[in-house]
PDB file with one MODEL, atoms N, CA, C and O in Angstrom:
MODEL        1
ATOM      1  N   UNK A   1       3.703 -40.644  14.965  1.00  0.00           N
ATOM      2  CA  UNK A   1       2.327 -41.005  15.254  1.00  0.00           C
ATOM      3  C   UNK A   1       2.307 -41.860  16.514  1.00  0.00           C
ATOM      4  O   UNK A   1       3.174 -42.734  16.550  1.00  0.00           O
ATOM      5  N   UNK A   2       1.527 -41.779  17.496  1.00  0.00           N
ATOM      6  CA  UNK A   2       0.996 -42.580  18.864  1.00  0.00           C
ATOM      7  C   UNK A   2       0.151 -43.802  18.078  1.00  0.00           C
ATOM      8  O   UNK A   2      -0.471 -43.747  17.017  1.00  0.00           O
ATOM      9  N   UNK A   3       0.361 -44.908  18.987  1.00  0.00           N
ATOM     10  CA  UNK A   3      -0.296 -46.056  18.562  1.00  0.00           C
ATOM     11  C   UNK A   3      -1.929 -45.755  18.135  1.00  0.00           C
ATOM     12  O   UNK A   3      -2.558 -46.172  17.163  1.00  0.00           O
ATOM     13  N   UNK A   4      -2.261 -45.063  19.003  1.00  0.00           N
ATOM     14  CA  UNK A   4      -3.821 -44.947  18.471  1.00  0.00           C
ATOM     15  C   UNK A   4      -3.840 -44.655  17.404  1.00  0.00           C
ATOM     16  O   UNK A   4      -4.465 -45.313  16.572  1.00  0.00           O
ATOM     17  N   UNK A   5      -3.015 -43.354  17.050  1.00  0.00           N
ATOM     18  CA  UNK A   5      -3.534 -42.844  15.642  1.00  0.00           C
ATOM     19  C   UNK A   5      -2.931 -43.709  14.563  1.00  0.00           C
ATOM     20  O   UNK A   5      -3.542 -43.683  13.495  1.00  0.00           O
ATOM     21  N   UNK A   6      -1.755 -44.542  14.631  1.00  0.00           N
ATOM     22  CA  UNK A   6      -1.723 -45.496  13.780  1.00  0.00           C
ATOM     23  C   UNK A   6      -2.742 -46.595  13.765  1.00  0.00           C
ATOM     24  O   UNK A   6      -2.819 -47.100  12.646  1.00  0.00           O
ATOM     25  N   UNK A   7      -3.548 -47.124  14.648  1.00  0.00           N
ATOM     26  CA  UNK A   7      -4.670 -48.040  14.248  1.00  0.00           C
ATOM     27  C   UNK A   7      -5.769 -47.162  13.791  1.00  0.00           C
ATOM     28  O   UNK A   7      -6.633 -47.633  13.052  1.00  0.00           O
ATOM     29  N   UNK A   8      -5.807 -45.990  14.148  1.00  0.00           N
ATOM     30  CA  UNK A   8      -6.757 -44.912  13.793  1.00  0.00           C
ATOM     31  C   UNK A   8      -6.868 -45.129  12.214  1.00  0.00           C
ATOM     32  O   UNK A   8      -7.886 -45.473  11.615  1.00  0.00           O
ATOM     33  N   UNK A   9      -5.293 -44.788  11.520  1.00  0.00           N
ATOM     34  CA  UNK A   9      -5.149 -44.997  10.108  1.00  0.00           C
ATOM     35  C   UNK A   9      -5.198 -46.067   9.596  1.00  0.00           C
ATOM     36  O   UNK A   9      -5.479 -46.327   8.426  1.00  0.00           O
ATOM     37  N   UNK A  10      -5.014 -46.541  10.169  1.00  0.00           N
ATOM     38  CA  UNK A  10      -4.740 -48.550   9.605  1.00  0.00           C
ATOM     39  C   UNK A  10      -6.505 -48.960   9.433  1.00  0.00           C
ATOM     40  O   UNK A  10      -6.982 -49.830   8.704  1.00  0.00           O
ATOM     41  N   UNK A  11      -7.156 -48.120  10.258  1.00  0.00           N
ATOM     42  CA  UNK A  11      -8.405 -48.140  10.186  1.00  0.00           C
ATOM     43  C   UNK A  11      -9.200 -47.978   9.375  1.00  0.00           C
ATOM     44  O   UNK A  11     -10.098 -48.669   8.893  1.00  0.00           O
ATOM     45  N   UNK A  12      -8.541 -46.232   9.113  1.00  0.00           N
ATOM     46  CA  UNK A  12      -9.704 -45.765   8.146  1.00  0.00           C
ATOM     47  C   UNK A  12      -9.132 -45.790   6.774  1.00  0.00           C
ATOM     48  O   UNK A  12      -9.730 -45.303   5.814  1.00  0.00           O
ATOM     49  N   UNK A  13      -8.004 -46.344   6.692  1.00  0.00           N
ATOM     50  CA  UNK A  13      -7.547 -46.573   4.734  1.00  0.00           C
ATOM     51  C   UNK A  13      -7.837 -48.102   4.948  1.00  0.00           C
ATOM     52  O   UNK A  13      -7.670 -48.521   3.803  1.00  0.00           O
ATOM     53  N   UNK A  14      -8.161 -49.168   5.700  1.00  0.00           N
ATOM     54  CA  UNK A  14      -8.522 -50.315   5.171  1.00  0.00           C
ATOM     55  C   UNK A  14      -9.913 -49.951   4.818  1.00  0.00           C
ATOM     56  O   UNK A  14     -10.266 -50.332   3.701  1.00  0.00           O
ATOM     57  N   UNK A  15     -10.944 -49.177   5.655  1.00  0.00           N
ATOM     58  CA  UNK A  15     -11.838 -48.970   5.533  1.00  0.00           C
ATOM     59  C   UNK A  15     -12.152 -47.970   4.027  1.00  0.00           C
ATOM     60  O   UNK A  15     -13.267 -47.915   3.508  1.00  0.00           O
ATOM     61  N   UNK A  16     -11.213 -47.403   3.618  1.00  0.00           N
ATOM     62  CA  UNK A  16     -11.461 -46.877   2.426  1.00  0.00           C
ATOM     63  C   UNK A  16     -11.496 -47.212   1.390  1.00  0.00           C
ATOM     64  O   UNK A  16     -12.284 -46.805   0.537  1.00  0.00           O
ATOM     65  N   UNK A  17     -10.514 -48.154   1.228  1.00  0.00           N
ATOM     66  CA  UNK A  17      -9.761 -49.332   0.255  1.00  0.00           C
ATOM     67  C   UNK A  17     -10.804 -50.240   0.253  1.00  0.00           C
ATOM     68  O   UNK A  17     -10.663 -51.108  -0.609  1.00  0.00           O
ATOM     69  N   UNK A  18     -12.021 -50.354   1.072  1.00  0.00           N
ATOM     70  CA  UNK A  18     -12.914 -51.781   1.449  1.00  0.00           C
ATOM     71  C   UNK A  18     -11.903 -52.780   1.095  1.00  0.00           C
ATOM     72  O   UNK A  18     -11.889 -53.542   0.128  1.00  0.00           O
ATOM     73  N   UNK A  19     -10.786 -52.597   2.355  1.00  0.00           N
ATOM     74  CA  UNK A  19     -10.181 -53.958   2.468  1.00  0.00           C
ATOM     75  C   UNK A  19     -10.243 -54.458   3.623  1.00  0.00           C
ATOM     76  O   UNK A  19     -10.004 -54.011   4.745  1.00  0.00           O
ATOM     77  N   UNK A  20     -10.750 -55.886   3.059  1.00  0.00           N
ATOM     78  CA  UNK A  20     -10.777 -56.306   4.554  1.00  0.00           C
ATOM     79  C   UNK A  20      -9.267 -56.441   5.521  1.00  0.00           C
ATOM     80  O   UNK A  20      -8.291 -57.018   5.042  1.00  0.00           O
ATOM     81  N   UNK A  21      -9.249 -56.063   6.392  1.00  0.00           N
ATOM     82  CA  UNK A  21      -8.153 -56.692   7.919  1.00  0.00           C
ATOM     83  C   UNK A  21      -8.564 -57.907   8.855  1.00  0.00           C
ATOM     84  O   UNK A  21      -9.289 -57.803   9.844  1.00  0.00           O
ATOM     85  N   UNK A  22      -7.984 -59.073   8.386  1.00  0.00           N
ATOM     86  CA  UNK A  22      -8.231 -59.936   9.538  1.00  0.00           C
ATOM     87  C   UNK A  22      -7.553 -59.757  10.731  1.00  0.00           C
ATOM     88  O   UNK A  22      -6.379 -59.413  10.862  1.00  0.00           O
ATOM     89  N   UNK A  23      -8.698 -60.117  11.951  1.00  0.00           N
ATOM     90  CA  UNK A  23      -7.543 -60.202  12.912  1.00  0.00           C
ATOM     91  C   UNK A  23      -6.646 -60.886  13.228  1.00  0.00           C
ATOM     92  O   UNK A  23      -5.882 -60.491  14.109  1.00  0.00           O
ATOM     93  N   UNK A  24      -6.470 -62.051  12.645  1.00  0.00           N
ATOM     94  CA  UNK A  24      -4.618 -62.668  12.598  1.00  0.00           C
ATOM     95  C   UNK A  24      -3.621 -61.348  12.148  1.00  0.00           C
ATOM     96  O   UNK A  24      -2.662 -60.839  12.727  1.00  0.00           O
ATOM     97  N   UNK A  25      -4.263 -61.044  10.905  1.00  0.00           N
ATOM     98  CA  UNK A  25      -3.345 -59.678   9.883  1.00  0.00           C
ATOM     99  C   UNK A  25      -2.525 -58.887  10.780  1.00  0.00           C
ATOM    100  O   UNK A  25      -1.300 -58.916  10.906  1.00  0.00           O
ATOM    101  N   UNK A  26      -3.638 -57.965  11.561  1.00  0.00           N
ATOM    102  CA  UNK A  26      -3.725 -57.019  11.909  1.00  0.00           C
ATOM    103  C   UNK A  26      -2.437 -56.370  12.998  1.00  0.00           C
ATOM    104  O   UNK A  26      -2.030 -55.214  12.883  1.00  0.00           O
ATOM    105  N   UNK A  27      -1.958 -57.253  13.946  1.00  0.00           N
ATOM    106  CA  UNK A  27      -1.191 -57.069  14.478  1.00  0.00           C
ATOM    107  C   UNK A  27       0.105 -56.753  13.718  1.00  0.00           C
ATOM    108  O   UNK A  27       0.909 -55.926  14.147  1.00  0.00           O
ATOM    109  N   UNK A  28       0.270 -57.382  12.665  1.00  0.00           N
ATOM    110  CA  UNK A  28       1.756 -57.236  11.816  1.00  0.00           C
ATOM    111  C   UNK A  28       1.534 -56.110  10.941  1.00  0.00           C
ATOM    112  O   UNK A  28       2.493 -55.368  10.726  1.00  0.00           O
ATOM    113  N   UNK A  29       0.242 -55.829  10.317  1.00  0.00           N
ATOM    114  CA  UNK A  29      -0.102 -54.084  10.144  1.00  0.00           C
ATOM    115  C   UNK A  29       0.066 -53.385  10.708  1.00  0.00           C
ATOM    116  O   UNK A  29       0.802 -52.543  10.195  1.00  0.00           O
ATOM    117  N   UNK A  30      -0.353 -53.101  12.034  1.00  0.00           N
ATOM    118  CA  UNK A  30       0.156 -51.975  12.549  1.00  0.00           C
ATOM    119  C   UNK A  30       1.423 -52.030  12.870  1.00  0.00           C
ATOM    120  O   UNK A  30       2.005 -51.017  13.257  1.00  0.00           O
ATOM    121  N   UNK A  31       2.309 -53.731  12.710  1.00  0.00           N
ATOM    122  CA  UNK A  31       3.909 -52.725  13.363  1.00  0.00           C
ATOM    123  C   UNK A  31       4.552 -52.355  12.051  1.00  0.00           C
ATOM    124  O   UNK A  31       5.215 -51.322  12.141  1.00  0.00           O
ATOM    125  N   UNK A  32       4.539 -52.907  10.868  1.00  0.00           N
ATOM    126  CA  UNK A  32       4.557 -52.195   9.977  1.00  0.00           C
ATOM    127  C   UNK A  32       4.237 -50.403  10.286  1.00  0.00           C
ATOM    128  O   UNK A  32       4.985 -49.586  10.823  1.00  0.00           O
ATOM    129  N   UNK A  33       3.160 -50.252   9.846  1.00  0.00           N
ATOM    130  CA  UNK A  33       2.704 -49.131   9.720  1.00  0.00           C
ATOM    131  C   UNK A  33       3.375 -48.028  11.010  1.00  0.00           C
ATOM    132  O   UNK A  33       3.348 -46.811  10.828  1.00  0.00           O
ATOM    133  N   UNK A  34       3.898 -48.569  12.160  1.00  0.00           N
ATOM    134  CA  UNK A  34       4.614 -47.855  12.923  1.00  0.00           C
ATOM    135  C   UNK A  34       6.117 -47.835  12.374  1.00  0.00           C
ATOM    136  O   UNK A  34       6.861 -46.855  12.388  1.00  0.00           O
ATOM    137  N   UNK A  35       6.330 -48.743  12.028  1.00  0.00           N
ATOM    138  CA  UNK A  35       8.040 -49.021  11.333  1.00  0.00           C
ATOM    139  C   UNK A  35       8.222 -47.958  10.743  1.00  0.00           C
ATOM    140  O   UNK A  35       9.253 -47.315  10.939  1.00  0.00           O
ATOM    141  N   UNK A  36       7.117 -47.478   9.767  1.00  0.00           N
ATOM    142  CA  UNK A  36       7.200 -46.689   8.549  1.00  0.00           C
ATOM    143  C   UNK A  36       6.927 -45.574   9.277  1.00  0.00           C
ATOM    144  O   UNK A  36       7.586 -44.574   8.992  1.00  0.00           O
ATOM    145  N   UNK A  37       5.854 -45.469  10.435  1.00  0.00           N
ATOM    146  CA  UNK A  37       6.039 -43.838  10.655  1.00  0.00           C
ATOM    147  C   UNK A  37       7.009 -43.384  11.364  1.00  0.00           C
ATOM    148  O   UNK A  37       7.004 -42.160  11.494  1.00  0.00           O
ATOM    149  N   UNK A  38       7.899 -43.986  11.904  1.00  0.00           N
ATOM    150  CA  UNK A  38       8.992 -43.920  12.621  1.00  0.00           C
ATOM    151  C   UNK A  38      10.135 -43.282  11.433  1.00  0.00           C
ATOM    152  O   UNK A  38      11.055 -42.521  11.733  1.00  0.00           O
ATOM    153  N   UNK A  39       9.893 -43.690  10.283  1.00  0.00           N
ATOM    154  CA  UNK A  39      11.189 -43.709   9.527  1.00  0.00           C
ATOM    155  C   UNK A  39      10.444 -42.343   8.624  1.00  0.00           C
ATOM    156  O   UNK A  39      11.143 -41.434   8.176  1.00  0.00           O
ATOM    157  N   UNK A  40       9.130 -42.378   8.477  1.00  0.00           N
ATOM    158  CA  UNK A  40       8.674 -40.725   8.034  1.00  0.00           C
ATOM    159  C   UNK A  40       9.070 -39.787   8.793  1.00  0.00           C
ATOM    160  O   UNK A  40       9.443 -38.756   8.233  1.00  0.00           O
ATOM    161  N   UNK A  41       9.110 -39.855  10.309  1.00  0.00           N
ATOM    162  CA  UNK A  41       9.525 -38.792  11.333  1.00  0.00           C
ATOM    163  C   UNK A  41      10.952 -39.104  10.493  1.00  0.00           C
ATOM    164  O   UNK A  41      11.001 -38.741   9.318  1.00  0.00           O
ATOM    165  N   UNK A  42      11.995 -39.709  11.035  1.00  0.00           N
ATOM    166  CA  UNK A  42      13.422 -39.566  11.105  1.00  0.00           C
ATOM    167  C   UNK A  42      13.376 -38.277   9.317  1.00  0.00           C
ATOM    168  O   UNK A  42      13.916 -37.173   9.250  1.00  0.00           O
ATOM    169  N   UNK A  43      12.687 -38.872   8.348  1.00  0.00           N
ATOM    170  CA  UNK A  43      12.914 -37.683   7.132  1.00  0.00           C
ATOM    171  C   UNK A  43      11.920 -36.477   7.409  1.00  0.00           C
ATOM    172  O   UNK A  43      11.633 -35.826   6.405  1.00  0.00           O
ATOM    173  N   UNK A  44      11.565 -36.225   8.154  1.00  0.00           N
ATOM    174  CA  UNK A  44      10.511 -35.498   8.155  1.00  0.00           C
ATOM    175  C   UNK A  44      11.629 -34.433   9.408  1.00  0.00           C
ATOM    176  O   UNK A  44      11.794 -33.223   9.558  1.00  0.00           O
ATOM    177  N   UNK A  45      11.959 -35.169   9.813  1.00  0.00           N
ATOM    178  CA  UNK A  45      12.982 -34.136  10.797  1.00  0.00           C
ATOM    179  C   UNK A  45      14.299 -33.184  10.023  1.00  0.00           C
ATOM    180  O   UNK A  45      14.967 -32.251  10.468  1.00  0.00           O
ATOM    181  N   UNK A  46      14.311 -33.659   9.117  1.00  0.00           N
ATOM    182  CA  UNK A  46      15.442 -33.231   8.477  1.00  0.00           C
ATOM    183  C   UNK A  46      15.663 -32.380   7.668  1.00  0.00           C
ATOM    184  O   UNK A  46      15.716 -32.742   6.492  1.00  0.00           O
ATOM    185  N   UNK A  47      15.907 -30.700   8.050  1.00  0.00           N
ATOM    186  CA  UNK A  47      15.267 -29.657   7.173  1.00  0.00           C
ATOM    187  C   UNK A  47      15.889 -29.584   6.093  1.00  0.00           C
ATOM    188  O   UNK A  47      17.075 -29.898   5.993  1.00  0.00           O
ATOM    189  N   UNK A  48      15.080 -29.103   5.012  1.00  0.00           N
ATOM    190  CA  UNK A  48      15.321 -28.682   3.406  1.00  0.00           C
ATOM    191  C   UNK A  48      15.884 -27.605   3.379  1.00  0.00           C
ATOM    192  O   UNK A  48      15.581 -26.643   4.084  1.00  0.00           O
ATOM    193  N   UNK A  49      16.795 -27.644   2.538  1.00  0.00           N
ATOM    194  CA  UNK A  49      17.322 -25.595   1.829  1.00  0.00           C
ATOM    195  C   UNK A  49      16.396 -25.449   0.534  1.00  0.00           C
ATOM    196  O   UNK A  49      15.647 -26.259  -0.012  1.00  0.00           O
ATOM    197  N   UNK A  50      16.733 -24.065   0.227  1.00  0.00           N
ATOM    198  CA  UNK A  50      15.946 -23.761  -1.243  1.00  0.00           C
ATOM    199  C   UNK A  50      17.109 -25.204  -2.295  1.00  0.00           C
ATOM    200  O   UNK A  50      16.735 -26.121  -3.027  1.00  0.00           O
ATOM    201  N   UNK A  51      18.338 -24.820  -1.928  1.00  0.00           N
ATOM    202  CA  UNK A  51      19.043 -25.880  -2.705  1.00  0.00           C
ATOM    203  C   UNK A  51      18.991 -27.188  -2.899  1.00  0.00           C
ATOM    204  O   UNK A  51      19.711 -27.701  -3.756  1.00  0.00           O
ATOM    205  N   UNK A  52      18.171 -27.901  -2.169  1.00  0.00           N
ATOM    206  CA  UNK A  52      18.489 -29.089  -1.918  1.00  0.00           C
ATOM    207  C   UNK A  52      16.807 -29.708  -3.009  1.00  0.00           C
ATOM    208  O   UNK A  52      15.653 -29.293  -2.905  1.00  0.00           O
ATOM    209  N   UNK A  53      17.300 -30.648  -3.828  1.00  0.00           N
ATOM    210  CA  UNK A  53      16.268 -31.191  -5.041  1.00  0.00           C
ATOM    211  C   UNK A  53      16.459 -32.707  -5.268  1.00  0.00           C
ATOM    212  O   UNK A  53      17.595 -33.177  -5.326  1.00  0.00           O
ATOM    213  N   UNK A  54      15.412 -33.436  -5.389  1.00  0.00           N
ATOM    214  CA  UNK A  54      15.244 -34.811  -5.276  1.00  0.00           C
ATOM    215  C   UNK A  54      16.116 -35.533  -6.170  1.00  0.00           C
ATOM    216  O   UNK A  54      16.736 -34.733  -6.871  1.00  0.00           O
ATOM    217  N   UNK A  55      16.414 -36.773  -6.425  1.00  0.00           N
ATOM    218  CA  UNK A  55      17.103 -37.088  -6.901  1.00  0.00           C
ATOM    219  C   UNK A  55      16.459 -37.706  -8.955  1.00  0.00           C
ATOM    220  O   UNK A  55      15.445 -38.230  -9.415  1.00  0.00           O
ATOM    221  N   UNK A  56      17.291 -37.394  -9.312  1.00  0.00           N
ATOM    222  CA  UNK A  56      16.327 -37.796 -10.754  1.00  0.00           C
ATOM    223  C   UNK A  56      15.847 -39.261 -10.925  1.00  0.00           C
ATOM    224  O   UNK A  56      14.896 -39.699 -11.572  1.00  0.00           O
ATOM    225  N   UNK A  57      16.956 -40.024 -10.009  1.00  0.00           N
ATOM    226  CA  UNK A  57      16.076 -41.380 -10.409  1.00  0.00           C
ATOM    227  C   UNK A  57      17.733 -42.403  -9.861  1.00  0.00           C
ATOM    228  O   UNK A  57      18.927 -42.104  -9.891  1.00  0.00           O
ATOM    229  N   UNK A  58      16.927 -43.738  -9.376  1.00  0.00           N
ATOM    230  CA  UNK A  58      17.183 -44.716  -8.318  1.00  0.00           C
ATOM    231  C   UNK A  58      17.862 -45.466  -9.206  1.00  0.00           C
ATOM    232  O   UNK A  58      17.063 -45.820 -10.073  1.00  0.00           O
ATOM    233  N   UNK A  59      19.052 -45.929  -9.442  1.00  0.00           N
ATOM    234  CA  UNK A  59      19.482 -47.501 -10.199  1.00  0.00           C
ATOM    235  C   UNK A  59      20.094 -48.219  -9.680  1.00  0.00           C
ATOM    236  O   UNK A  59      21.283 -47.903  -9.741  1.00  0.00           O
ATOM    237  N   UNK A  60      19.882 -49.241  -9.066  1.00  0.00           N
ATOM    238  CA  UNK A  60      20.434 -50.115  -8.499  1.00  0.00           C
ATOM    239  C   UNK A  60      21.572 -51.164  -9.286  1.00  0.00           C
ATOM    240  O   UNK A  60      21.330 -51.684 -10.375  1.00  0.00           O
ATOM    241  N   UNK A  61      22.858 -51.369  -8.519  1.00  0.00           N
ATOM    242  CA  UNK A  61      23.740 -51.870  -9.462  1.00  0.00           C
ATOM    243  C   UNK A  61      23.672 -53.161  -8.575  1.00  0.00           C
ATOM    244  O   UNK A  61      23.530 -53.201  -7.353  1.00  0.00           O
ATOM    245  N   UNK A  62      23.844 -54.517  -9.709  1.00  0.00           N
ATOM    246  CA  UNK A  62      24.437 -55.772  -8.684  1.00  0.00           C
ATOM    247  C   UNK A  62      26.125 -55.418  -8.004  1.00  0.00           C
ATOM    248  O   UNK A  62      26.886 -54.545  -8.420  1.00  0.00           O
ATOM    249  N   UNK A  63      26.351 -56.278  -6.994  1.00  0.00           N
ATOM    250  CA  UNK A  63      27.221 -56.584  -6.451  1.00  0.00           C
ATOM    251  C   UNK A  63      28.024 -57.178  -7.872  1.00  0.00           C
ATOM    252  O   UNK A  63      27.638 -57.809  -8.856  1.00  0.00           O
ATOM    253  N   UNK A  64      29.124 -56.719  -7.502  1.00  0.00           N
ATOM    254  CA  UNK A  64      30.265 -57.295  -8.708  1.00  0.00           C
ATOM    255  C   UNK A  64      30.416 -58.871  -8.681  1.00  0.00           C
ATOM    256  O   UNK A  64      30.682 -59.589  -7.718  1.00  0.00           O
ATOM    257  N   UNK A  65      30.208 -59.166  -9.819  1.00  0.00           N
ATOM    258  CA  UNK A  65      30.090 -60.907 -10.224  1.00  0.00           C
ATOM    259  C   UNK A  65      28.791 -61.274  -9.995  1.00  0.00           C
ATOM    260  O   UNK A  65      28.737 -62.441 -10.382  1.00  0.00           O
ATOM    261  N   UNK A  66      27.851 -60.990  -9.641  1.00  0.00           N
ATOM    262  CA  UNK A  66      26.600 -61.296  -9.903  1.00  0.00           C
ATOM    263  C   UNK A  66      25.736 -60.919 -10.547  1.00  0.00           C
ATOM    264  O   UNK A  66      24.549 -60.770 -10.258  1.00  0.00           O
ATOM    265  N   UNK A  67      26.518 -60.659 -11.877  1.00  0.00           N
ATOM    266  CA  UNK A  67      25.500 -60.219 -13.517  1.00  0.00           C
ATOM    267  C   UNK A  67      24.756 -58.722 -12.997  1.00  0.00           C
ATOM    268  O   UNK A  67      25.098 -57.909 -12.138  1.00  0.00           O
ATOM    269  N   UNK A  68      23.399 -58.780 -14.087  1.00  0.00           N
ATOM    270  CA  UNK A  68      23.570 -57.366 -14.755  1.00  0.00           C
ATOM    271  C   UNK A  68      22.122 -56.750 -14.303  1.00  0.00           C
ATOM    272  O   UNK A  68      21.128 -57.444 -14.513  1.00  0.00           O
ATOM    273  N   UNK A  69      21.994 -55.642 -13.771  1.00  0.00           N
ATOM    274  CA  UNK A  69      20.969 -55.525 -12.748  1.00  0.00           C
ATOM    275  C   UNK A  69      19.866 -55.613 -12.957  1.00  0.00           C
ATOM    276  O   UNK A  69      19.053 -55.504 -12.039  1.00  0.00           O
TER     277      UNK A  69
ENDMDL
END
């Protein structure tokens, strides 16, 4: 996404959400919201096979010696 169309969006889902955006906020929204479309392209580039299927599910383990997750 080009900067416009990320304030474009940042726009119209605050505006959907009737949430307000202050302008202090706002600047750290959109680099967010670029962070993230940056990192949607990088998966979004990356083609699928018929084989390839999501994963069933995320578990995060602690680091060893720091108890139980």
């Amino acid at each position: 996404m080009t900067p416009p169309e990320i304030e474009a969006y940042v726009d119209a889902a605050a505006a959907a959400l009737n949430l307000p955006l202050s302008a202090a906020h706002r600047p750290g929204v959109l680099h967010y919201a670029a962070l993230a479309a940056g990192m949607a392209d990088l998966i979004a580039a990356h083609p699928l096979t018929i084989g390839d299927e999501p994963a069933e599910a995320f578990v995060p383990i602690s680091p060893a010696g720091h108890g139980a997750a």
